[in-house]
C-alpha positions in Angstrom: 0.0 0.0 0.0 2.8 2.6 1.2 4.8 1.7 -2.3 1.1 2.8 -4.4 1.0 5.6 -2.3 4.7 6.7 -3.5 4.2 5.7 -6.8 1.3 8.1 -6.9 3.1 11.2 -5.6 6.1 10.8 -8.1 3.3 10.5 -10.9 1.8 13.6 -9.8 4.9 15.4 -9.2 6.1 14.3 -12.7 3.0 15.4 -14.5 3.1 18.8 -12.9 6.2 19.6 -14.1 4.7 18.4 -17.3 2.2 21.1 -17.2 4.5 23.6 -15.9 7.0 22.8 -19.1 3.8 23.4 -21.2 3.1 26.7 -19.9 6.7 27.8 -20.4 6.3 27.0 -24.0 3.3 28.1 -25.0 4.3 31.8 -23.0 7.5 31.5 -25.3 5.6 31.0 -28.4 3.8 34.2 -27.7 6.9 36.4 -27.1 9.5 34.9 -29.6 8.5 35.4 -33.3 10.9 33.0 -34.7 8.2 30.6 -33.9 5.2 29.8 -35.6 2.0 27.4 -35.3 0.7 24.6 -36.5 -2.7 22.3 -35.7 -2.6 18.7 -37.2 -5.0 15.9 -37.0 -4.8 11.9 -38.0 -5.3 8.6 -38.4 -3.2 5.7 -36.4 -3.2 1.7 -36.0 -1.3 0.7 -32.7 -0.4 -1.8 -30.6 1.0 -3.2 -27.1 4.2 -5.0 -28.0 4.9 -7.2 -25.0 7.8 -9.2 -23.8 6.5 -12.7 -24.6 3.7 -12.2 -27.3 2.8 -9.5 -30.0 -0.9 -8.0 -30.1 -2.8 -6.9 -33.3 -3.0 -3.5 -34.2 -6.1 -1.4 -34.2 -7.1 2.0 -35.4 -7.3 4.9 -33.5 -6.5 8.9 -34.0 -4.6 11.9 -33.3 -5.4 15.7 -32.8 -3.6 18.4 -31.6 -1.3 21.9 -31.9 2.6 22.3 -32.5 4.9 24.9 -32.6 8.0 25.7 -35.2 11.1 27.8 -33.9 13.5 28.1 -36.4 17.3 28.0 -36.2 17.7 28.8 -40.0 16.1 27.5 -43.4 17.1 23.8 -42.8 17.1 23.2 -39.1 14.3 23.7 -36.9 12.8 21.9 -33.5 9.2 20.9 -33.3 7.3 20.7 -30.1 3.6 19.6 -30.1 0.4 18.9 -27.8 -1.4 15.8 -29.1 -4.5 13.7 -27.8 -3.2 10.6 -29.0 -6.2 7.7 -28.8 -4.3 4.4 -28.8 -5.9 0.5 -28.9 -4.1 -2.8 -29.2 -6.1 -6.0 -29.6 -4.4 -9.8 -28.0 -5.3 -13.0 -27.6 -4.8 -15.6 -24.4 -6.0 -19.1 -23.5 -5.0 -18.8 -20.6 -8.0 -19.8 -16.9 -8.0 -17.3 -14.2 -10.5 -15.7 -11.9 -11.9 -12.1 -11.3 -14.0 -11.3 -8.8 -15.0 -15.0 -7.9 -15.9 -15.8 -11.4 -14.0 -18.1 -13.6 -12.9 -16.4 -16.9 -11.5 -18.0 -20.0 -10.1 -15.0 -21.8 -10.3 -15.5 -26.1 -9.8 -12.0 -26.7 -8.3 -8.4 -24.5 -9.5 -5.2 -26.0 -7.2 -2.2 -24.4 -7.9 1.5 -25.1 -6.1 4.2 -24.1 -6.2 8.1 -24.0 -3.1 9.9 -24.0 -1.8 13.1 -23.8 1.6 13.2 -25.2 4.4 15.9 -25.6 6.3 15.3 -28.7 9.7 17.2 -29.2 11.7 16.9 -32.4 14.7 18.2 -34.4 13.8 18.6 -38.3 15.7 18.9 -41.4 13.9 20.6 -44.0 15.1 19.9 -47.7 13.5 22.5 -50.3 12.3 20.9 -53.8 11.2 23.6 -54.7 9.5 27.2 -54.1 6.5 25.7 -52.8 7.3 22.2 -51.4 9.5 20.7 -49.0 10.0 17.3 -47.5 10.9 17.3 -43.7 12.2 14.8 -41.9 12.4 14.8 -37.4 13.0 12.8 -34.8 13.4 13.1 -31.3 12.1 12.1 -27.7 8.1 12.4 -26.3 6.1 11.7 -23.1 2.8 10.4 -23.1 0.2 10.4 -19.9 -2.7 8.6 -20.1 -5.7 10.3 -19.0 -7.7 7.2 -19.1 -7.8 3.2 -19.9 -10.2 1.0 -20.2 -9.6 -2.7 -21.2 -12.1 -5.4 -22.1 -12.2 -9.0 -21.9 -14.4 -11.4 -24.6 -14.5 -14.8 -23.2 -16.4 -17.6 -21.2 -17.5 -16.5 -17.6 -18.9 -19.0 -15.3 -19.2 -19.7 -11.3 -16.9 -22.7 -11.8 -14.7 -24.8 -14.5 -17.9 -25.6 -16.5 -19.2 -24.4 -19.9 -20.7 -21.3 -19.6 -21.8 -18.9 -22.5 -19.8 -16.3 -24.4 -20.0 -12.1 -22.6 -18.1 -9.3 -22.1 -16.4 -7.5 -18.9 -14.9 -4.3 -19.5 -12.3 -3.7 -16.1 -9.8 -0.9 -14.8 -6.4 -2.4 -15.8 -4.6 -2.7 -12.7 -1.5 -3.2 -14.2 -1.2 0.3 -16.4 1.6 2.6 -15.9 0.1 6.2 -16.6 3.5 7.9 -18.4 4.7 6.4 -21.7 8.1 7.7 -22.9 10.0 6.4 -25.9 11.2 7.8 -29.9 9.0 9.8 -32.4 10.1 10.0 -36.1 8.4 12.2 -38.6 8.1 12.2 -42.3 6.0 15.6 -43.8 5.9 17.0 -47.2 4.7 20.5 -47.4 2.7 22.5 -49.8 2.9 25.8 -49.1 0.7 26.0 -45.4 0.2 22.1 -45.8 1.6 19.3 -44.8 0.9 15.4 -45.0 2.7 13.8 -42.6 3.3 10.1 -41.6 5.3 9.4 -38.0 6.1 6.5 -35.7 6.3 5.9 -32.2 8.4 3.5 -30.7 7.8 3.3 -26.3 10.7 2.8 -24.5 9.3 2.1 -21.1 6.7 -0.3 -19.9 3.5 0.9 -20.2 2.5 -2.3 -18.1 4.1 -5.1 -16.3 3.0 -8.2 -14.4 5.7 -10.0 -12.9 8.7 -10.7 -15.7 5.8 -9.3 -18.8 6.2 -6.1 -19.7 4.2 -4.2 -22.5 5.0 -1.2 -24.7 3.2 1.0 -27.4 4.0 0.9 -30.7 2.3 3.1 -33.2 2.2 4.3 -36.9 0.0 7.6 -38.0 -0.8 10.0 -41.2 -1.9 13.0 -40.9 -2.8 16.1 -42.3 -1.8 19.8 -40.8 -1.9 23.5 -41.8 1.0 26.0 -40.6 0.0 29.7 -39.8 
């Protein structure tokens, strides 16, 4: 109970400095004019890759704002604030119980919400006066605002044959932060760009005993500077 109690605080100490790193930039953006805007919104398929098994991917989306600040015509760094909806679909065979029912598990459906802090270096490589292709990388942080994951499987009082249903539980296991690589692709034209990016989690975004899960997700988009 005490070690919850001090995960919770460092959570909450981590996402306020979070917030108080988003304030600082979006105060910056209004003082510094070498910066400029941008809104964007998407299209993803993601997964959970864990330790001893791979899950499906499933759609999901992407919305959100970034900003621009520009060292000179080729190099630039790229900040943004995304809602980032991510789902991962698996499969297990394996008994258990919850809440003194027996479940057979066929399918796991988890969903979750995230807001997530991307921050990358660009190159941008003119083709000509009114396209470019841009290509970024660089670190983000995710925190999920909420999860929900569902279970489709046999639920009975006991070992016997019961009929097919649906639970949909708090997963206990979920680690709120997600932190791991973001690459970018983007050709512009003129204010527009299409974009297509991948995130790769580095840290566990659950664990239960020696498994550990991370996200793993692909996404096009389409934005508009100002």
């Amino acid at each position: 109970m005490l070690h919850q109690q001090d995960n919770t605080i460092f959570d909450m100490e981590l996402l306020n400095r979070v917030k108080f790193l988003v304030a600082l930039l979006f105060i910056s953006l209004s003082t510094n004019a070498q910066w400029n805007w941008n809104v964007k919104a998407g299209v993803n398929i993601s997964r959970e890759t864990q330790s001893n098994r791979g899950n499906d991917f499933q759609p999901g989306f992407m919305i959100g704002v970034g900003a621009e600040y520009s060292f000179n015509k080729v190099l630039s760094l790229h900040p943004s604030l995304l809602f980032v909806a991510k789902s991962s679909k698996g499969w297990d065979s394996t008994p258990g119980w919850k809440k003194d029912k027996y479940i057979f598990m066929e399918e796991t459906y988890l969903d979750r919400n995230y807001l997530q802090i991307p921050v990358l270096m660009q190159v941008r490589l003119y083709l000509s006066k009114k396209m470019n292709l841009v290509v970024g990388a660089g670190p983000y942080i995710g925190y999920a605002i909420s999860t929900k994951q569902t279970f489709s499987g046999i639920v009975t009082a006991d070992s016997s044959e019961g009929s097919n249903t649906k639970l949909t539980v708090p997963n206990i296991d979920n680690k709120p932060f997600d932190l791991g690589l973001s690459t970018l692709l983007s050709l512009e034209y003129k204010r527009f760009m299409l974009s297509t990016n991948a995130d790769i989690g580095l840290s566990p975004t659950a664990k239960c005993g020696v498994i550990s899960s991370r996200n793993l997700t692909f996404g096009l988009s389409l934005g508009y500077h100002f």
